[in-house]
N, C-alpha and C positions, 0 to 999 in steps of 0.2 A: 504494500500500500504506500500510493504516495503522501509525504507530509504538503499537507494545503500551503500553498503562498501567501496567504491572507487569513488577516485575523476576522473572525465573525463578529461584529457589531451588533448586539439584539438591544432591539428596543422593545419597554416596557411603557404605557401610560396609566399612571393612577389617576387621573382625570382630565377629560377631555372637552372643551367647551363647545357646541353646536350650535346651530341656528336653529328654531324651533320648528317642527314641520309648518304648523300654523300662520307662519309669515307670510304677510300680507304688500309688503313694501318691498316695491323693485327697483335694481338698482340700475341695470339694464342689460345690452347683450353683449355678450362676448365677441365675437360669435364662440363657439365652441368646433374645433375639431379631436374625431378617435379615429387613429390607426390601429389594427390590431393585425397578430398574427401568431397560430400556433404551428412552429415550426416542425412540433412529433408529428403530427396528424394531418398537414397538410403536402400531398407533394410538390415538389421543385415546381414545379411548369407550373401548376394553379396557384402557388404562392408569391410567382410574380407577377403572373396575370391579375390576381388581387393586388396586389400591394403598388406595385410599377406602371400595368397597362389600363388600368380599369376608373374611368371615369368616375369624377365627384359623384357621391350622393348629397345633394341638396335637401337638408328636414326628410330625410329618411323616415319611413312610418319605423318609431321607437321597438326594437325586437325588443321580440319577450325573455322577458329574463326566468333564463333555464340553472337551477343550481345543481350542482353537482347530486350524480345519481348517490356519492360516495364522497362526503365533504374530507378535505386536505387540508392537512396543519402546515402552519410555514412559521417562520421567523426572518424579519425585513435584516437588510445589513444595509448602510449607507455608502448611495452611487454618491453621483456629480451634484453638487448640492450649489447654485448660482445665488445671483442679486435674490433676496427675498428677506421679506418681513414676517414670516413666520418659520418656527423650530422646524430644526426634524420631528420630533416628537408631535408637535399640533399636525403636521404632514401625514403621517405615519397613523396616527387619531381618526384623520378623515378616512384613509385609505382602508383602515380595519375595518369603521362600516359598512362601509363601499363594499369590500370583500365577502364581510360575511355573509350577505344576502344571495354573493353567489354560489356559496358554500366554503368558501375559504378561510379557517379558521384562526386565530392569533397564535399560537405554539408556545406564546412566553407568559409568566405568570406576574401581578403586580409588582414583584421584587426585581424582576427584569431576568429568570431564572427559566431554562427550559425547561419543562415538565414533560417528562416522558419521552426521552431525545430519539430513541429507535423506532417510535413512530413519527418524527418529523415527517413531511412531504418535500418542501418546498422551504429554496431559500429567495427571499422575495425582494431584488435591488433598488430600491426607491432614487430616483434623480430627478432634483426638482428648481423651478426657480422661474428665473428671469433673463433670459440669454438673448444673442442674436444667433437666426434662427432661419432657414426657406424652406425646404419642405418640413412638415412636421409628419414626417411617416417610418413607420419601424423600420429595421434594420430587412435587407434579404441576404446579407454577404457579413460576411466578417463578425458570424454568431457566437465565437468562444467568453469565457467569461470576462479575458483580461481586453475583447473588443468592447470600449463604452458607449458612450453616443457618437462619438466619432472612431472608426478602426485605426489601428495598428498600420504603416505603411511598409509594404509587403515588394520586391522586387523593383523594378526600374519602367519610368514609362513619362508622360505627358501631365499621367493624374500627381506628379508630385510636383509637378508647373517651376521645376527645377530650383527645389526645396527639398526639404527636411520632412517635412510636414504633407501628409497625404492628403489631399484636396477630397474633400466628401460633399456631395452635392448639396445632399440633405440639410448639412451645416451651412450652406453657402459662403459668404463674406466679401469674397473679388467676382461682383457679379460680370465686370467687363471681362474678366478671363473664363467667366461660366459662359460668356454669349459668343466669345471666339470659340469654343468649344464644339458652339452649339453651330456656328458659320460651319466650323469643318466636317459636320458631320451632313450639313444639308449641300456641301460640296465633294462628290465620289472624287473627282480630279486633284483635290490640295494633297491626299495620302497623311491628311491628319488623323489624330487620336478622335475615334468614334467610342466618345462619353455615353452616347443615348442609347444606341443599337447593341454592342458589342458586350457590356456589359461585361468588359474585360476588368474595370478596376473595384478591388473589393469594396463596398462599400458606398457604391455610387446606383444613382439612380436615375430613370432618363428626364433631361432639359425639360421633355413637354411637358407642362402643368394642367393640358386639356386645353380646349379649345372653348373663349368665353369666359373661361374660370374668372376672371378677376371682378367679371360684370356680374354674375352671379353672388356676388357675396355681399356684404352690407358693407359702405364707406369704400365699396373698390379698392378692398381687400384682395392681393395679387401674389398667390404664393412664388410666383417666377421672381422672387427677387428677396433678397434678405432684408430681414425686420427683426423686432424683439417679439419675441413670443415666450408669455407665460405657458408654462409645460410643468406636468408629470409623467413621468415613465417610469413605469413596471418593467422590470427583466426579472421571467422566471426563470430555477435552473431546483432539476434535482438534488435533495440535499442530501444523499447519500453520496452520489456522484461526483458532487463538489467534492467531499471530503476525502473522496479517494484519489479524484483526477486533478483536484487543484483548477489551476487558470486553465487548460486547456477542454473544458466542461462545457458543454453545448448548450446553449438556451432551449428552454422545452417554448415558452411563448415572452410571447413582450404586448404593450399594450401603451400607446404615444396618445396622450391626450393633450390640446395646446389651446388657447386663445391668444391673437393679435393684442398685445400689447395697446391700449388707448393712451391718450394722453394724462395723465397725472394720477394713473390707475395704478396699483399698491397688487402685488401677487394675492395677499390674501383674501382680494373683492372678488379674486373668481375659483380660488382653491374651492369650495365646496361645488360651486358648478362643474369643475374638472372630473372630480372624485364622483358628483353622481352622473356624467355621462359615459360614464367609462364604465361603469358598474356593470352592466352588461354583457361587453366584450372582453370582460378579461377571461382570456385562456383561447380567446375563438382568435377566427380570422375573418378581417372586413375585405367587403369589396369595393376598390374604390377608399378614397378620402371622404369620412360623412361628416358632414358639416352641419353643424344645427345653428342656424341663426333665428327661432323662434322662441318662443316660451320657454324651452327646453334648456338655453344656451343663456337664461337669464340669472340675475344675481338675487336670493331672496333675502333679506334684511328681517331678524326677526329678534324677540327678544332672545337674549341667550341663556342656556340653561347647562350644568352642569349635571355632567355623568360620570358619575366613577365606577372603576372595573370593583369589580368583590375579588377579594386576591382567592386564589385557586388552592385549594384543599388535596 
């Protein structure tokens, strides 16, 4: 057995502050987007076809939410953790409700202590915050555990735009060198690097953002270009697996949920809208980018009330 490269980080919350379901005061939209994708259960060819080729869903009719025929214990360990006004622990708070409804259960007891560690499932990567940001869609390449939001750069080519640092679409940043990119690749004749089609560099994903997309969304909202976007992201992995295999450990799913940053808008005005559109999709796989810019994608303002866990017997 191999010794793990990483230490596990369990968080525990003794009280958790909510917004009331009752809340009557809005505060407005996000918009909100979920990418999802379960990497065991779906194959190659349909998991890009979802994830890369497949047209925005616009207010998607809300799937129902299926829990677990056989609910899974996990324990979160802290990813990328950006600009933001709330803990990991308030983070982590939202996400256990979120979870549990789809059968996913907390694994750690009030004291911050695992209980019953051979039945673990699941070790649950939280990264959260405030970043700059262009697509906001999971991962299809560069799945191991030590890949985070951005992969590992991996052999020699174009995508490292003659750097250090492996150029990830997803991440954007140099959108004029995303759009040379994207000239070479709508030119057979230049024998430049084809980013969109070839899907030769790990981690990358193709230029188009869909045809329309930015007119379709509220404020001409335009995923083709970088912006800051509030995000959370779920990366699951087996916890046994981790423990044996260390970094080289394959994600079982992951699940990108984001809203476009507004002006003078604070992470925690949309952390609970995040946490409940994603509720849904964690563990599945979406087709398409689904975008909620209705009721669904809104901020509810309500009084607040305290919940504390009963520490476990």
């Amino acid at each position: 057995m191999h010794r793990p490269l990483f230490a596990l980080v369990l968080c525990a919350v003794t009280a958790r502050v909510l917004a009331a379901d009752t809340a009557d005061e809005i505060k407005g939209f996000a918009p909100v987007t979920v990418s999802s994708a379960n990497y065991r259960t779906t194959p190659r060819a349909e998991l890009l076809r979802a994830v890369e080729d497949a047209s925005p869903a616009i207010n998607p009719e809300a799937p129902t939410l299926q829990p677990l025929k056989k609910p899974q214990r996990f324990v979160f360990v802290r990813g990328e953790i950006f600009d933001s006004d709330l803990t990991y622990e308030q983070v982590t708070a939202l996400l256990t409700t979120a979870l549990a409804k789809k059968g996913y259960l907390n694994g750690v007891d009030a004291r911050g202590r695992i209980y019953d560690p051979e039945n673990i499932d699941l070790l649950l990567r939280v990264s959260y915050g405030t970043r700059l940001w262009r697509l906001p869609t999971v991962r299809t390449q560069g799945l191991n555990y030590d890949d985070g939001m951005i992969a590992r750069p991996r052999g020699l080519g174009l995508q490292l735009l003659g750097g250090e640092q492996s150029w990830d679409q997803r991440a954007g940043g140099n959108d004029d060198a995303l759009t040379a990119m994207a000239n070479n690749d709508a030119n057979p004749a230049s024998g430049g690097f084809s980013s969109a089609s070839s899907r030769a560099a790990p981690g990358q994903v193709a230029v188009d953002t869909g045809a329309g997309s930015a007119a379709l969304l509220p404020g001409g909202t335009d995923f083709g270009s970088t912006r800051e976007f509030h995000l959370i992201v779920v990366d699951a992995f087996d916890y046994h697996e981790l423990r044996q295999n260390g970094r080289d450990t394959k994600r079982l799913w992951s699940t990108f949920v984001s809203a476009p940053k507004q002006p003078r808008q604070n992470f925690s005005s949309v952390a609970a809208a995040l946490a409940r559109n994603a509720m849904s999709y964690f563990g599945e796989t979406t087709h398409g980018l689904q975008v909620y810019s209705d009721a669904r994608a809104e901020v509810k303002i309500g009084e607040l009330i305290e919940v504390r866990d009963e520490p476990k017997k």
